[in-house]
C-alpha positions in Angstrom: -0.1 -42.6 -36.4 1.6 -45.5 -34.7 -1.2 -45.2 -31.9 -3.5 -46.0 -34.9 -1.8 -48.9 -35.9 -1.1 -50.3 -32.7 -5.1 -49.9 -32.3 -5.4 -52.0 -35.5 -2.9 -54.8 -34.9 -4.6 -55.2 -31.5 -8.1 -55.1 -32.9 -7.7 -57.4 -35.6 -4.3 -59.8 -34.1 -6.3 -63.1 -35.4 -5.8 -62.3 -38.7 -1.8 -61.6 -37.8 -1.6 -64.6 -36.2 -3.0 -66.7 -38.9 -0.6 -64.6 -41.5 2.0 -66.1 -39.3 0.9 -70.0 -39.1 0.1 -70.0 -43.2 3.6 -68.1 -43.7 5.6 -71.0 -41.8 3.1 -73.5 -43.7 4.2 -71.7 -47.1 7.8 -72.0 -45.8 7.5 -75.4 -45.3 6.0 -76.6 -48.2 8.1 -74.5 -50.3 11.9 -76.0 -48.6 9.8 -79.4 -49.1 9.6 -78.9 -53.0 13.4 -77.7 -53.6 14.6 -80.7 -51.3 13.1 -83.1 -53.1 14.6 -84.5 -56.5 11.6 -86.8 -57.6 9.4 -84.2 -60.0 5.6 -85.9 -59.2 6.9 -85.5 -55.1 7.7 -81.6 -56.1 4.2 -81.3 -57.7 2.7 -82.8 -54.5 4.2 -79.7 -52.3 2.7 -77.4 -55.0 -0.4 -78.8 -54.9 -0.7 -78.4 -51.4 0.4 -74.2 -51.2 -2.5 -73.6 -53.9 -5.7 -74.0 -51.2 -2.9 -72.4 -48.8 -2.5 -69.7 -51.3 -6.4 -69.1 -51.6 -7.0 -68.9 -47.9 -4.6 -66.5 -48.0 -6.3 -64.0 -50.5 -9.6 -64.4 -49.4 -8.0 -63.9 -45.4 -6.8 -60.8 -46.9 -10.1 -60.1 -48.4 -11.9 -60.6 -45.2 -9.3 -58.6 -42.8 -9.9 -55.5 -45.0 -13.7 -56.5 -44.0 -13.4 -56.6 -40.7 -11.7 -53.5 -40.3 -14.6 -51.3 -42.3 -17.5 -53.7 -40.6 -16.0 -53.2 -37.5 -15.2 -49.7 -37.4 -19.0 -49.3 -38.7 -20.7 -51.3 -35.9 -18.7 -50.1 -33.0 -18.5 -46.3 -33.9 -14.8 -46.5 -33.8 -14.4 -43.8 -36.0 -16.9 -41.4 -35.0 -15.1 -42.1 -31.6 -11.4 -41.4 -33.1 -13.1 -38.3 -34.9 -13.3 -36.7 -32.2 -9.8 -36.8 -31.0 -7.4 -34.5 -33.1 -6.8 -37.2 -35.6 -8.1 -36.8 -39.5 -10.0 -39.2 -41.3 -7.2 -39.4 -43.9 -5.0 -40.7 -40.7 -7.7 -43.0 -39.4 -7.7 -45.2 -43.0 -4.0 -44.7 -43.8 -3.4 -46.6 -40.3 -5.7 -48.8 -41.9 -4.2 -49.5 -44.9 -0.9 -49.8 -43.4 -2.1 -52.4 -40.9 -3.1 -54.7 -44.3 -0.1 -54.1 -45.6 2.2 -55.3 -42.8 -0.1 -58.4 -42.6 0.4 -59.2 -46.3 4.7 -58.8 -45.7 4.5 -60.7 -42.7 3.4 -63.4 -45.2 5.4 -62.5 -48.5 8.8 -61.5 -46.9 9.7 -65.0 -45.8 8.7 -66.3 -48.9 10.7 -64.2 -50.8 14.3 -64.9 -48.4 13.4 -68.5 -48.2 13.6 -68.7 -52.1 16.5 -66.2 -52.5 18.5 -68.7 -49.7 17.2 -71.9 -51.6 18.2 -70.2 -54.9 21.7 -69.5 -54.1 22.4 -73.5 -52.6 20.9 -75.3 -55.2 20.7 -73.3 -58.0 23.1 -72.0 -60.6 23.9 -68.1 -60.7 21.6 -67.3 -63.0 20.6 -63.7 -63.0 16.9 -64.8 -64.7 16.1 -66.7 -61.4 16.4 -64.2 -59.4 14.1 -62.2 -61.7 11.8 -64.3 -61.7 11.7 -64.8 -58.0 11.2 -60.7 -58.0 8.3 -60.8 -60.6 6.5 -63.8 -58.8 6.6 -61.5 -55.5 5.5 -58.3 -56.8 2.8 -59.8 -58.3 1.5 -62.1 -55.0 1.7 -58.6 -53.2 -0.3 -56.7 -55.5 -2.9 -59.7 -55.8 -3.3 -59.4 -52.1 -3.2 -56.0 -51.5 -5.7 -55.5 -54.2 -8.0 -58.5 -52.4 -7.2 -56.5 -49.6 -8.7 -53.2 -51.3 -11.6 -55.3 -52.4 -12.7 -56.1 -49.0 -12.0 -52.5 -47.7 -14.0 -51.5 -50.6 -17.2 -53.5 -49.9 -17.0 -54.0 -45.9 -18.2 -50.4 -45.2 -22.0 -52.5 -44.8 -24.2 -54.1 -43.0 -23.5 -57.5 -43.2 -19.9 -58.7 -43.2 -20.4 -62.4 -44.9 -21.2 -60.8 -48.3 -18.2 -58.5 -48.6 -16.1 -61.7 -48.0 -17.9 -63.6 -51.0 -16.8 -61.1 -53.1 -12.9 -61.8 -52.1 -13.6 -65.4 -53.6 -15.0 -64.2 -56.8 -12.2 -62.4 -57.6 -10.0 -65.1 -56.4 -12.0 -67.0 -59.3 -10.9 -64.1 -61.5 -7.5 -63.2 -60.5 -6.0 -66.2 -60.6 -6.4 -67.4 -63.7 -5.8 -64.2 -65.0 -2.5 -64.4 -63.5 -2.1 -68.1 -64.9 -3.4 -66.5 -68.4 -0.6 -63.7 -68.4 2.2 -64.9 -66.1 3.7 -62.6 -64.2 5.0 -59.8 -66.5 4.5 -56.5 -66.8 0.6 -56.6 -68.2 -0.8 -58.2 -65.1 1.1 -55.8 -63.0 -0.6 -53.1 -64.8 -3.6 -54.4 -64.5 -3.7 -55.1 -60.9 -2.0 -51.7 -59.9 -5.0 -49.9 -62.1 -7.3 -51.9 -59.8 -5.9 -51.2 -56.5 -5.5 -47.5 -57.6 -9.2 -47.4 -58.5 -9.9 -49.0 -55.4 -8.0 -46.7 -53.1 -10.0 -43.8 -54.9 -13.5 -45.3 -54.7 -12.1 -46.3 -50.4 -11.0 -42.7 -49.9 -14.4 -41.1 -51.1 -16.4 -43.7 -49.5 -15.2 -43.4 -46.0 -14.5 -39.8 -46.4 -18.0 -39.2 -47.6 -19.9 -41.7 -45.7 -21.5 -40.3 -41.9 -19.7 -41.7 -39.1 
């Protein structure tokens, strides 16, 4: 398994490395907006991590993508297939690979705003709720982007796929902006990524290799 996802990293380390640059970026602009007092300056660093935000989703969109559109044009499964490793191994690796990209962006996030949290703001037991419920929910919006382009990349053309991570971007996010970030839009978006996984699993389980 960690063969698998060594293979992955190394197939697909763009996508990694642009995780990395947009997760400093996120950083940055985020430490920007607490050190500033001035509210309109604050709302000028937000402004800026939306389109940051959106590249990221549809990146995430697009790497799931790229793993299914390559894997179909260079035969990399047929190849692994016939090594003593399971197709159930093969997308697991997979899936795992997507998730370490999306945590490689999230994770700082979430320990920049827990350190900021604890030197400017009071102890207040909601903020760090809120911090939690704004992270759970940026994962699952990725991962289920993520699914989305897993879902649709097992074609012939790649760029199509990827136009599908923007239309749900359209959807998702105003969705979120719609319900917050309670309990109903995590619902939602873990039905979808369950859904997902299903229709993933008997896609590339059923599809010739």
């Amino acid at each position: 398994m960690f063969t698998l996802i060594k293979r992955e990293i190394e197939d697909h380390i763009a996508y990694f490395i642009g995780a990395i640059i947009l997760s400093a970026v996120l950083t940055a602009l985020l430490t920007s907006a607490i050190y500033y007092d001035d509210p309109d300056e604050r709302l000028v660093f937000i402004g800026l991590s939306i389109p940051v935000i959106v590249v990221l989703i549809i990146g995430f969109s697009g790497m799931g993508v790229s793993q299914m559109y390559t894997d179909r044009s260079r035969k990399i499964s047929a190849f692994l297939s016939g090594l003593p490793v399971t197709r159930a191994k093969i997308l697991a690796a997979r899936i795992i690979t997507g998730i370490l990209a999306i945590l490689i962006v999230i994770l700082p996030q979430i320990i920049t705003a827990k350190l900021l949290c604890n030197l400017f703001a009071p102890p207040i037991p909601i903020v760090s709720k809120i911090i939690f419920d704004i992270s759970i929910v940026t994962f699952l919006t990725a991962f289920a982007c993520y699914c989305l382009g897993l879902q649709t990349g097992w074609t012939s053309s790649r760029i199509t796929p990827t136009l599908g991570g923007l239309v749900l971007t359209c959807i998702l996010v105003p969705l979120i902006l719609i319900k917050g970030f309670g309990l109903h839009i995590k619902v939602i978006l873990v039905l979808f990524i369950f859904a997902s996984l299903i229709c993933i699993w008997q896609k590339f389980k059923s599809t010739a290799l």
